[in-house]
C-alpha positions in Angstrom: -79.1 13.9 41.2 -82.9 13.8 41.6 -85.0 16.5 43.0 -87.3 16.0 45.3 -90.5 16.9 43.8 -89.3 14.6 40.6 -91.0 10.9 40.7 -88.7 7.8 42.0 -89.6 5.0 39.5 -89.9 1.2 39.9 -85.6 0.6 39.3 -84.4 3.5 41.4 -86.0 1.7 44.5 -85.0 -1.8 43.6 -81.4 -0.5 42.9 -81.2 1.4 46.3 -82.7 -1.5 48.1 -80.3 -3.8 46.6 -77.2 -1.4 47.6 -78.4 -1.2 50.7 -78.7 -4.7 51.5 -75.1 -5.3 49.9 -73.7 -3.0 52.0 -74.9 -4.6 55.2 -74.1 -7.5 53.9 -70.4 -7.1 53.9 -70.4 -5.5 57.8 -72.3 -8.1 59.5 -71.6 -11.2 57.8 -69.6 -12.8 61.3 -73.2 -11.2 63.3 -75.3 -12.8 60.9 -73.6 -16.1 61.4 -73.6 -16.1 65.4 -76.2 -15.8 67.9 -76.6 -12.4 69.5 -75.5 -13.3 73.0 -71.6 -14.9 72.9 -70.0 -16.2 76.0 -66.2 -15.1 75.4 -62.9 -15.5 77.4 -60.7 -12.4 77.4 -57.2 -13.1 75.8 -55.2 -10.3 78.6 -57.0 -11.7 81.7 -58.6 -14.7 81.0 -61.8 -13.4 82.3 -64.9 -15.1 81.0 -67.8 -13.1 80.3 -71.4 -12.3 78.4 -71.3 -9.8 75.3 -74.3 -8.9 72.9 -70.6 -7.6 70.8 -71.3 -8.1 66.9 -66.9 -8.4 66.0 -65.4 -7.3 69.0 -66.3 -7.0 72.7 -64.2 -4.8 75.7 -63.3 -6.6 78.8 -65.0 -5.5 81.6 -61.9 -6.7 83.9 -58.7 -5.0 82.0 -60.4 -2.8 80.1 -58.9 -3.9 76.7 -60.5 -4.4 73.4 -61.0 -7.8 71.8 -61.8 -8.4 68.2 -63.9 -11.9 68.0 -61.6 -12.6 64.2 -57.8 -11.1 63.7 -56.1 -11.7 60.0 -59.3 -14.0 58.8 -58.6 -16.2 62.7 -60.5 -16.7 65.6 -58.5 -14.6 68.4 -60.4 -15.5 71.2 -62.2 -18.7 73.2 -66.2 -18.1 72.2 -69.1 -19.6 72.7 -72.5 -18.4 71.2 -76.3 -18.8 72.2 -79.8 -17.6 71.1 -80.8 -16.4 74.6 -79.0 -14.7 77.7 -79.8 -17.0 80.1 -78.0 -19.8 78.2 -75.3 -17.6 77.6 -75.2 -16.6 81.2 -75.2 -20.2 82.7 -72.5 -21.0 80.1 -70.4 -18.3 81.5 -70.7 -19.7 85.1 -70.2 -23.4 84.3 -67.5 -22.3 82.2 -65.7 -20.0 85.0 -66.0 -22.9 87.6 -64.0 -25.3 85.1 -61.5 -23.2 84.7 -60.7 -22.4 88.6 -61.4 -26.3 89.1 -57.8 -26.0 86.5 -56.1 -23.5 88.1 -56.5 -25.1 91.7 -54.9 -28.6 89.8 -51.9 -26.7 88.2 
């Protein structure tokens, strides 16, 4: 271990950098390959709503916890978008359809 008044050469900062970036690489790789804002339907309730959720988002109407990926699947109905107001008229188009299927069955 280095002290702090001892120089950092050229290869300790390239190899921390690197370890660092490998490390975020492996925790983020679903975030990285989404847009930020995800329109998502809860599995318990079926209640559609907008989450900023990077694997897993909590339902604002039953309170559970929903992981976006279970056992390397997709485990719930998502939709992502570069913006929130996308996202947000998504989640209201998307609602409607869904009551315009309940009120057929």
């Amino acid at each position: 271990m280095k002290d702090a008044d001892e120089p950092v050469s050229l290869m300790d900062l390239v190899f921390n950098k690197k370890a660092k970036e490998k490390a975020g690489d492996e925790k983020s790789l679903l975030a990285r390959k989404l847009f930020p804002y995800k329109t998502v339907m809860c599995r318990s309730c079926g209640k559609i709503q907008v989450t900023m959720g990077e694997e897993m988002f909590r339902c604002r109407s039953c309170n559970k916890i929903n992981r976006f990926r279970k056992y390397g699947q997709w485990n719930v109905l998502l939709k992502d978008y570069p913006t929130a107001e996308a996202a947000m008229i998504e989640a209201k188009r998307w609602a409607m359809e869904e009551s315009q299927k309940d009120e057929k069955a």
